[in-house]
C-alpha positions as CSV (number, residue, x, y, z in Angstrom):
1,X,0.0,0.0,0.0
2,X,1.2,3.4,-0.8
3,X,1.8,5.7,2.1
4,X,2.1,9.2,2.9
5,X,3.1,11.5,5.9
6,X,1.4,14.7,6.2
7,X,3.1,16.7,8.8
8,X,2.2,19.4,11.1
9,X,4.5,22.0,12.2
10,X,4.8,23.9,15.5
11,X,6.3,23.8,18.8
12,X,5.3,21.1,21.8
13,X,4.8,22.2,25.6
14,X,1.6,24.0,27.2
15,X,3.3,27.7,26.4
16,X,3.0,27.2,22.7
17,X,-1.1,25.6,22.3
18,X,-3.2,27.7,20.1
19,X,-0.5,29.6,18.9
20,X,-0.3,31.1,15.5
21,X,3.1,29.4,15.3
22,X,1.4,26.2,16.2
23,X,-1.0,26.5,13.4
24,X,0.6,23.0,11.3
25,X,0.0,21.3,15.1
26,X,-3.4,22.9,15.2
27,X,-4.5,21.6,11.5
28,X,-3.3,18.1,12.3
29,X,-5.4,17.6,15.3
30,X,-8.6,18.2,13.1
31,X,-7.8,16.0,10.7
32,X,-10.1,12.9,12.0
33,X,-6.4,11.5,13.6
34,X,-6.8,9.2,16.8
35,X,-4.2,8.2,19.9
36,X,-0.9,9.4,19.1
37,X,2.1,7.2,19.4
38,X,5.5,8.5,20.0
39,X,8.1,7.7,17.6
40,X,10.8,9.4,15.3
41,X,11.0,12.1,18.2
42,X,7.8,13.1,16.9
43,X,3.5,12.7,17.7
44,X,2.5,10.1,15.2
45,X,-1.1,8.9,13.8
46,X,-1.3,6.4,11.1
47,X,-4.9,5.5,8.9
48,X,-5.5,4.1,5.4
49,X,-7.6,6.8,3.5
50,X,-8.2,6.2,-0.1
51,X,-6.2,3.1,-0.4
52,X,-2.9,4.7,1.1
53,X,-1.4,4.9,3.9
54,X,-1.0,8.1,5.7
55,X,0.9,9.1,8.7
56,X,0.5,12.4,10.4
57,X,3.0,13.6,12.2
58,X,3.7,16.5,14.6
59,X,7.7,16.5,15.8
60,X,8.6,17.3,18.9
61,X,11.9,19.0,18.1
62,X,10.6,22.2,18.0
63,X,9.9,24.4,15.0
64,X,13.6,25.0,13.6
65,X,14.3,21.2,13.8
66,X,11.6,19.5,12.5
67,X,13.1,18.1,9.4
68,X,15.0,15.5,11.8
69,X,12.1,13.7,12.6
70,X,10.9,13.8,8.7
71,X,14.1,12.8,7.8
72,X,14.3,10.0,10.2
73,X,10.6,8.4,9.0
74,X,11.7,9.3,5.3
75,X,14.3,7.0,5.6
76,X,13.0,4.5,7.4
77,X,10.0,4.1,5.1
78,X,12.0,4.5,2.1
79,X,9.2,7.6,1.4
80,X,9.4,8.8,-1.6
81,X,9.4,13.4,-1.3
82,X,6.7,13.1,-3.5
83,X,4.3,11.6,-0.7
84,X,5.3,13.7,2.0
85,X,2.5,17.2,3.1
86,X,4.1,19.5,5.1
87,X,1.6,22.4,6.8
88,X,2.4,25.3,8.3
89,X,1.6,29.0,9.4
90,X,2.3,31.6,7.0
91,X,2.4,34.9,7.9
92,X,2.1,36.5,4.7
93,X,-1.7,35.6,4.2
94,X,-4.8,36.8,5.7
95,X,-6.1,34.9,8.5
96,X,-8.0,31.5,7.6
97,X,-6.6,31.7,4.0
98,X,-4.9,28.5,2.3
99,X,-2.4,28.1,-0.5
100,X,-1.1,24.7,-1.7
101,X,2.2,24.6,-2.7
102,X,4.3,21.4,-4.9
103,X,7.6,23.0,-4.1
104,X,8.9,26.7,-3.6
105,X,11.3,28.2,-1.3
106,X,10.9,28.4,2.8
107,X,9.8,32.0,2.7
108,X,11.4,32.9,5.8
109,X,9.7,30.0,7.7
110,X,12.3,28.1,9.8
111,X,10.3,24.9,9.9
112,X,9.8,24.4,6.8
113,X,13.6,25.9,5.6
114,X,14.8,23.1,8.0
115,X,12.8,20.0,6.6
116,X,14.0,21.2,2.7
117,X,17.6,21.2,4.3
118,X,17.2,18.3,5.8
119,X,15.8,16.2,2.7
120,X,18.0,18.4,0.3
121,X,14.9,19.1,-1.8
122,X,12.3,22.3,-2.0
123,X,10.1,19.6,-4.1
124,X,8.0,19.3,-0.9
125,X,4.3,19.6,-1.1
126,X,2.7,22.3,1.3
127,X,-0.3,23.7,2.2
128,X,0.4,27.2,4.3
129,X,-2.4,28.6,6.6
130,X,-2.7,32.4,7.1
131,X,-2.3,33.9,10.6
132,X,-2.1,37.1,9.7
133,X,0.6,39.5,9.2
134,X,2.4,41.1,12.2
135,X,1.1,44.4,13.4
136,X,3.2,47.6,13.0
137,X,5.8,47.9,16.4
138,X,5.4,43.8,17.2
139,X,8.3,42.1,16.5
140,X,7.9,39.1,14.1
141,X,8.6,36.0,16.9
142,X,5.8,37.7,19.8
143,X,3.4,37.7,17.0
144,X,3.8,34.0,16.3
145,X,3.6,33.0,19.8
146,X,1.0,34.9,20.4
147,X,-2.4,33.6,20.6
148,X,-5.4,33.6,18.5
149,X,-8.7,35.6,18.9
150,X,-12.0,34.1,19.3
151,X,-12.9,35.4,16.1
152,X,-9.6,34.2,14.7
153,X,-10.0,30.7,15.5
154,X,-13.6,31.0,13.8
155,X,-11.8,31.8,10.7
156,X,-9.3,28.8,11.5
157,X,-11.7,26.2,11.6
158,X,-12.8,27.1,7.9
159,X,-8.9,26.9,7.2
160,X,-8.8,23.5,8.5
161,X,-11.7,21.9,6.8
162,X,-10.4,23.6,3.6
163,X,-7.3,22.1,4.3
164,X,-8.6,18.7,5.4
165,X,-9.7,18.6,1.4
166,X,-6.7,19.4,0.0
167,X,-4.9,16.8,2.2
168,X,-7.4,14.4,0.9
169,X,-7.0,15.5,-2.9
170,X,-2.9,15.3,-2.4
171,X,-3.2,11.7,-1.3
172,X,-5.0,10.7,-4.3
173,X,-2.7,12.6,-6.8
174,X,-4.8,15.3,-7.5
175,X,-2.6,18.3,-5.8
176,X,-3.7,21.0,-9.5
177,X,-7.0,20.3,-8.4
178,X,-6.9,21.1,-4.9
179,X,-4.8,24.3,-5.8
180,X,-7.4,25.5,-8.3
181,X,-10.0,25.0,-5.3
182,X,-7.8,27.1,-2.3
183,X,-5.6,29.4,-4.4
């Protein structure tokens, strides 16, 4: 059976939930997983979905180091980059907004920027979630540990069923699809 890993990004520990930085941890938690099991220094939930099967994983290395635990299930499953989802917060769209991604540069996102270092490819499939960009006079690392609003995480939810989709479009090979339906 084919199989995929769709990872989450963001940081563990009490200090970081519902964080706009913990956005990719936030997604992957609505995405019908179950009881996580710890391996690959990571959270990990594994499911057969469309005749594949797919991991999710949210590693517990912290943001700048998450492409350790990618690399480390990559290998071990002999994963081809193809098959790999990587989501995350982006700062540079509104709140609630999706893009899809088949490859691209980090953007300035440390997470990602260490996972394309790690597997020494940018050919990694993404799907970014807006947070918002930071307001005038905050600096850039207090607005993504900073928490959402009520009103944001109404706008979240939307995110993550629209991101849910995609997730299930990219398992069955039909990433143009999905990113004529969110871009």
């Amino acid at each position: 059976m084919e199989r995929f890993l769709v990872v989450g990004l963001g940081n563990h520990g009490k200090e970081y939930e519902d964080t706009r930085h913990n956005t990719g941890f936030m997604c992957i938690d609505r995405l019908d997983t179950g009881e996580f099991s710890h391996e690959y220094d990571s959270l990990l939930f594994t499911k057969d979905c469309f005749g594949k099967r797919v991991t999710f994983m949210k590693p517990q290395t912290y943001m700048n180091s998450s492409g350790i635990s990618v690399l480390e299930f990559v290998n071990f499953y002999h994963l081809p980059i193809e098959n790999i989802v990587v989501i995350f917060d982006d700062i540079s769209l509104p709140i609630g907004k999706i893009r899809i991604r088949a490859k691209g540069s980090c953007g300035g996102h440390n997470g990602i920027r260490n996972i394309i270092e790690m597997l020494r490819t940018d050919k990694i499939k993404r799907i970014k979630i807006g947070v918002g960009e930071n307001p005038e006079n905050w600096d850039l690392d207090d607005w993504v540990l900073s928490k959402f609003s009520s009103d944001d995480l109404k706008k979240l939810d939307i995110a993550f069923e629209n991101a849910k989709k995609s997730v299930e479009l990219i398992i069955q090979n039909k990433i143009l699809e999905s990113m004529n339906l969110f871009n």
